[in-house]
C-alpha positions in Angstrom: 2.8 21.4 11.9 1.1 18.4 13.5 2.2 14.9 13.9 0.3 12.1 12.3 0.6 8.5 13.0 0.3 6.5 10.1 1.0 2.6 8.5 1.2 2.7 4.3 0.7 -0.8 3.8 -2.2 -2.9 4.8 -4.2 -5.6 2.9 -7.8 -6.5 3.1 -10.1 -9.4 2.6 -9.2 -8.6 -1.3 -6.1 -9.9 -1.2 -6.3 -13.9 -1.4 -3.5 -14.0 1.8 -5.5 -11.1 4.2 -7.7 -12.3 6.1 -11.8 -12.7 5.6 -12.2 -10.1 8.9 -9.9 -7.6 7.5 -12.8 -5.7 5.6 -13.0 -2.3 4.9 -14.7 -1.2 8.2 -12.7 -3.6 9.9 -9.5 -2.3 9.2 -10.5 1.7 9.7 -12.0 0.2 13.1 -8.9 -1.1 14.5 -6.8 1.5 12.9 -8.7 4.1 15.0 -8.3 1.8 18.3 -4.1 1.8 17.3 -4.1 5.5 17.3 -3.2 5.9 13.8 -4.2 9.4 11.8 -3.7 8.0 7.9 -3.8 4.5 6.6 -3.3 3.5 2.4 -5.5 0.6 1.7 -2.7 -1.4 -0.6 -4.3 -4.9 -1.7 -2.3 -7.2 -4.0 -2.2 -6.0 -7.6 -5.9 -4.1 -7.0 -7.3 -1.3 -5.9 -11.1 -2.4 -6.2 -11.8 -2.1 -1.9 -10.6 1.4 -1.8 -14.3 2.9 -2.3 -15.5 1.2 0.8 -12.4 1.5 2.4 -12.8 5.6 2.3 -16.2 5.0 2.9 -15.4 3.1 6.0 -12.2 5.4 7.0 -14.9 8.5 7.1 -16.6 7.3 9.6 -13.6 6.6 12.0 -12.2 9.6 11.3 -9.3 8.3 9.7 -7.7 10.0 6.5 -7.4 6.9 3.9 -5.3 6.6 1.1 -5.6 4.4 -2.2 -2.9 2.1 -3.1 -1.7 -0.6 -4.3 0.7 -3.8 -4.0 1.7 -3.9 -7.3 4.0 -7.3 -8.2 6.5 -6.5 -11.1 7.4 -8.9 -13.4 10.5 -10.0 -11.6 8.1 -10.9 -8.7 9.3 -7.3 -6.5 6.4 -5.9 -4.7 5.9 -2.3 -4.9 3.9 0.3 -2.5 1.8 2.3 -5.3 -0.3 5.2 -3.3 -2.4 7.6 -5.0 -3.3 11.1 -4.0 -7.3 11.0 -5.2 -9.7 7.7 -5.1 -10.3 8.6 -8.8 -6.8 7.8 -10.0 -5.8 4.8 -7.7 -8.9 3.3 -9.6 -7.9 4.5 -13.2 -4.8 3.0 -12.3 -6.3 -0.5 -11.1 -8.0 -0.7 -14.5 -4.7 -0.1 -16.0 -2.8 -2.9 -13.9 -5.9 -4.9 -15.2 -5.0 -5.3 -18.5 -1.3 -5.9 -17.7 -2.0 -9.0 -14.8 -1.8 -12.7 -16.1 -5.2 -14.6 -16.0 -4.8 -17.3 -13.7 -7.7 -18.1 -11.4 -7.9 -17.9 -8.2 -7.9 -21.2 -5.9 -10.0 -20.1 -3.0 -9.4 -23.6 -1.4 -5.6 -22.8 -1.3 -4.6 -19.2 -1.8 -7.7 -17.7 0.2 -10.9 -16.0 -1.0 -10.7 -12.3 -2.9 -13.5 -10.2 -1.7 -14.6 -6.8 -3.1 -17.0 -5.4 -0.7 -19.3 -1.9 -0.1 -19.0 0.5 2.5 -20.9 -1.8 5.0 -19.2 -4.5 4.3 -21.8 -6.4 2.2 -20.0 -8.9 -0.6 -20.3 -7.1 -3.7 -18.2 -9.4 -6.0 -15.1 -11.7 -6.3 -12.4 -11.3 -8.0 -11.9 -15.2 -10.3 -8.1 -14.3 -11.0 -5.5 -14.9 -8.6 -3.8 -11.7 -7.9 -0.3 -12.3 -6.3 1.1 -13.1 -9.0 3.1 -11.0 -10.8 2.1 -9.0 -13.6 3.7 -8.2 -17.4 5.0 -4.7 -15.7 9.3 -4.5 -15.1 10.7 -2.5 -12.0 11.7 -0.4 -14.5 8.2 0.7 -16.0 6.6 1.4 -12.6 7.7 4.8 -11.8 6.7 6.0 -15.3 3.5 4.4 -15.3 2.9 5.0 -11.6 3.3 9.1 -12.7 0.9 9.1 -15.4 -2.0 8.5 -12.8 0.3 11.4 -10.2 0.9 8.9 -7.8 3.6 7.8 -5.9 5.9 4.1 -5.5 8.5 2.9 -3.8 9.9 -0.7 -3.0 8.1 -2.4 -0.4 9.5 -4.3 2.8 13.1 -4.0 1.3 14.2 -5.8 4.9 12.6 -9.1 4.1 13.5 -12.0 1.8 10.0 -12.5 0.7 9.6 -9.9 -2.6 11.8 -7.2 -1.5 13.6 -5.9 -4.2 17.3 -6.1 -2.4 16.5 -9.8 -1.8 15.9 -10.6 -5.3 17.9 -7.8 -7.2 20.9 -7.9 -4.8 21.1 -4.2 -3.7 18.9 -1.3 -4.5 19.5 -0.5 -8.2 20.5 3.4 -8.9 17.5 3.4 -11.8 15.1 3.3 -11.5 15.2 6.1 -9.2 12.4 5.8 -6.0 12.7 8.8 -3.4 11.1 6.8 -0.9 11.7 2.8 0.6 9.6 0.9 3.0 10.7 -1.3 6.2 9.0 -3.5 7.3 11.0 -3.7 10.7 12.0 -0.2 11.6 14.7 -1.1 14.3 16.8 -2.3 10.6 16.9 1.6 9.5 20.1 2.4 10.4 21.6 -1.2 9.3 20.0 -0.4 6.1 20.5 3.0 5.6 24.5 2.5 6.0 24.7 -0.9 4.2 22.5 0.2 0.7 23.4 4.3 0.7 20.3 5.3 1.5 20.6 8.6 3.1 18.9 10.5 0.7 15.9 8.2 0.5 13.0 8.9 2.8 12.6 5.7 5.1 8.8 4.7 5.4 8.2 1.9 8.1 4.9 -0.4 7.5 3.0 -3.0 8.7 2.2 -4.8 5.3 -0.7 -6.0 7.5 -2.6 -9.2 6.5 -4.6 -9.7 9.4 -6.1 -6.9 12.2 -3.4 -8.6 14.9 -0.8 -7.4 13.0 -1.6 -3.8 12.7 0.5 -2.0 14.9 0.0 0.8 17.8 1.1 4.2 16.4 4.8 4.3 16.3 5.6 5.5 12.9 4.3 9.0 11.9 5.1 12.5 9.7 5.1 15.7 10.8 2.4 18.0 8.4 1.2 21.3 7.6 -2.6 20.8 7.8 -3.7 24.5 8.1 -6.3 25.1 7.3 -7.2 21.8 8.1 -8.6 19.3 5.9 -8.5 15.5 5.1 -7.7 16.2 1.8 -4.8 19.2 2.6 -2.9 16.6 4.5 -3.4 14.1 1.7 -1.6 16.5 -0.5 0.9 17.8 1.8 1.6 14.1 2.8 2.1 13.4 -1.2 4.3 16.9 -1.5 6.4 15.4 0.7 6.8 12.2 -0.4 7.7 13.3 -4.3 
């Protein structure tokens, strides 16, 4: 077993609110400097950075993993993580066809860069993508599975999207192994107040900006032998399911 320090949830220049100098090699660069071993890429209803982001993560020798913000219907965000590239980007094509065209305002909501490896502007996206889409909380385990990946509410202790903040409490279907914090010193409030002692507790930065990305703190203990980036991947997913 080794330890590996990781954050779950951080945006890049994609998404309209992150910042124009969190690219790709941007945020693997300061996710090295933090000390952090495996960061998901998890822009706002898109997954169209993750190729440059594992590009980028490659050469600072961090693991990366392809996600998603996905924003349900009733305007919950939810941390969707994929255990291969090739799915996460099946699945963004799939979340395609199930957003609501509304274009983007760059002047108010922020620019939505899709950039290479290097960092070179490779397109923009025209539609606005935090709103929310036509997919319930309840269809986003199912269709989350059928591209074997992962979800689980995000930031569950703020007032902004959580899912307790605009549901009330944390619904018994449908059914998520996993929750994310935002603020990790609220786990045991949390864990007490909503039942959640069988739930795995994930703590993220839901970074939108590289000042916000954190020092390693937060971090799961793996079997990576014989090692490889893409054994931990899957023993990381293992454990999460």
């Amino acid at each position: 077993m080794n330890r590996y320090y990781y954050d779950l949830h951080i945006h890049s220049c994609l998404s309209p609110c992150g910042d124009d100098d969190n690219t790709p090699n941007n945020v693997a660069g300061m996710a090295s400097l933090c000390g952090l071993n495996i960061v998901a890429l998890t822009d706002h209803n898109t997954c169209d950075n993750c190729p440059a982001f594992f590009e980028a993560a490659r050469r600072y020798g961090i693991i990366p993993i392809a996600g998603m913000e996905l924003t349900t219907s009733e305007d919950i965000h939810v941390v969707c993580l994929f255990e291969t590239l090739e799915n996460a980007m099946a699945f963004g094509e799939k979340v395609k066809t199930l957003r609501i065209p509304y274009k983007n305002r760059p002047d108010i909501f922020g620019s939505q860069q899709i950039l290479d490896g290097q960092d070179n502007v490779i397109g923009e996206e025209e539609n606005l993508l935090i709103n929310a889409t036509l997919i319930s909380i309840e269809e986003v385990p199912a269709l989350v599975r059928e591209f074997d990946g992962i979800c689980y509410p995000a930031h569950i202790d703020r007032q902004s999207n959580g899912i307790i903040s605009i549901l009330g409490t944390l619904p018994d279907s449908p059914q998520f192994n996993c929750v994310e914090l935002h603020d990790g010193s609220k786990r045991d409030e949390y864990v007490q107040k909503y039942n959640l002692q069988d739930k795995k507790i994930i703590v993220s930065s839901d970074a939108h900006n590289l000042c916000d990305m954190r020092e390693h703190e937060n971090y799961f203990d793996l079997d990576d032998e014989p090692y490889s980036s893409n054994l931990v991947r899957k023993k990381l997913f293992e454990m999460l399911r």
